[in-house]
Each structure stands twice: as C-alpha cells, then as structure tokens.
C-alpha positions as CSV (number, residue, x, y, z in Angstrom):
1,X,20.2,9.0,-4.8
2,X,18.5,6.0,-6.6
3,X,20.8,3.1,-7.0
4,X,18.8,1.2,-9.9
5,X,17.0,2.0,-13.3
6,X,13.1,0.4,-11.1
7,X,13.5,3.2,-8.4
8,X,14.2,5.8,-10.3
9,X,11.1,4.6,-12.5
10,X,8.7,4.3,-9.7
11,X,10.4,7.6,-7.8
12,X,9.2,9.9,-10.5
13,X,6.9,10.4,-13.4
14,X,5.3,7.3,-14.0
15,X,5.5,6.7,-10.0
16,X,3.6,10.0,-9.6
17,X,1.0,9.5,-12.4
18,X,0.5,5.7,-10.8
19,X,-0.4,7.9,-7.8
20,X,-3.1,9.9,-9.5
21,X,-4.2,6.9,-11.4
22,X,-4.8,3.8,-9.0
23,X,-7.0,5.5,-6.3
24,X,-10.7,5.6,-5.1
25,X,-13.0,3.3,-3.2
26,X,-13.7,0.7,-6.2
27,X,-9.7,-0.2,-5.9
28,X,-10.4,-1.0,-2.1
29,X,-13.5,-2.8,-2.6
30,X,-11.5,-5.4,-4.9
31,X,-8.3,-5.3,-2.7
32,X,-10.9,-6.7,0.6
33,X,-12.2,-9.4,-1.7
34,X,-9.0,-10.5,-2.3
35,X,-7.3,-10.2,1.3
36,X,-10.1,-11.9,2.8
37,X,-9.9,-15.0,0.7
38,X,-5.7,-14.9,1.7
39,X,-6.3,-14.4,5.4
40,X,-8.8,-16.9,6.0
41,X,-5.9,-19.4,5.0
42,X,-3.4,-18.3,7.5
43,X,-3.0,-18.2,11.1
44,X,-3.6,-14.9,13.2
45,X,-1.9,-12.2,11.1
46,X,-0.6,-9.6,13.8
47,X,1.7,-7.4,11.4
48,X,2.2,-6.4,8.2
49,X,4.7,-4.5,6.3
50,X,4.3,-3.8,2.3
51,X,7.5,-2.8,0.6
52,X,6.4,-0.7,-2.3
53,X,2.9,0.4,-0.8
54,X,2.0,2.8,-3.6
55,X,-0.7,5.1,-2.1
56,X,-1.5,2.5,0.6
57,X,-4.8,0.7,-1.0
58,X,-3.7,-3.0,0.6
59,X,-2.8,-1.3,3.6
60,X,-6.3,0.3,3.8
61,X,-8.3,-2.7,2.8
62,X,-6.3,-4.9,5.3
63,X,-6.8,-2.1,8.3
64,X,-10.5,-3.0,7.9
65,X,-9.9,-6.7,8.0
66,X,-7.1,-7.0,10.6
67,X,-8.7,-3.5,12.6
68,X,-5.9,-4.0,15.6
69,X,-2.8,-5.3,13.6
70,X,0.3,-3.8,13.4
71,X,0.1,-2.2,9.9
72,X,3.6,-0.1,8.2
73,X,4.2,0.6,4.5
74,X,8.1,1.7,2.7
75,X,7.5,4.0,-0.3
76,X,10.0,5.2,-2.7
77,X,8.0,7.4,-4.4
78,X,7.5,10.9,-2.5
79,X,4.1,11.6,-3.6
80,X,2.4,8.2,-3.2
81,X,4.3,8.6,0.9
82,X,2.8,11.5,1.3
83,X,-0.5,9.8,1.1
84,X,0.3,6.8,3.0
85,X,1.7,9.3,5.3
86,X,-1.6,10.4,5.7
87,X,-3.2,7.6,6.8
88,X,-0.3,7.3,9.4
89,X,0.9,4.1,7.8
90,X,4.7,5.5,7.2
C-alpha cells in the first residue's frame, strides 16, 4: 500500500498520535500570525493546496485569511483525513 519507509511513518501510529497531539485553537492562533505576515508579501492568493495537511490547522487559519479562496488538503494518514474531511477540505 505504502511505497516508502515516511508514509508508512506518518500513515500510522505516530501519524495518529500527531493527530491527537497538534490540535486546538492556540495552534491556529500561531498558524494566522504566521500566514498573514507570508501573504501580505504575495500577490492575490486564489488557491491553495497542502500536501501533507495533518488535521488541517493551515488550512483553517488560511480559510479565515483568504475567506473565498479555493482551499484542498492531501492526507495520508486516515485519521488526521477524517478531520480535514470534516471541515470539507478533502
């Protein structure tokens, strides 16, 4: 299924404990500082696509700074999609 040693280190244990780990509102809040300093340096961002999107925390700090932008995430790692999926950013 998994054709190197990375995915099938991020597609189970450790990628489902990462899950657990790395989650709540003061990840966001640092993820917004960060994205907002980056965008104000480029032009009109209308799409984004993060390959490896964990539980989606970039993808939900850049939804509130880019509210109408195209916004898709690729996830190895069932558990962390199953979140993402849940924000409909699958």
């Amino acid at each position: 299924m998994y054709t190197t040693e990375q995915e099938k280190f991020w597609a189970g244990e450790f990628g489902d404990d990462y899950v657990d780990r790395n989650q709540g509102s003061e990840w966001i809040s640092g993820y917004l500082a960060h994205f907002y300093d980056v965008l104000k340096r480029v032009p009109e961002v209308s799409s984004v696509v993060e390959f490896g999107c964990n539980r989606g925390m970039n993808l939900q700090a850049l939804r509130q700074l880019l509210p109408k932008a195209e916004l898709h995430g690729i996830e190895i790692n069932e558990k962390a999609a199953s979140v993402v999926n849940e924000w409909g950013l699958l």
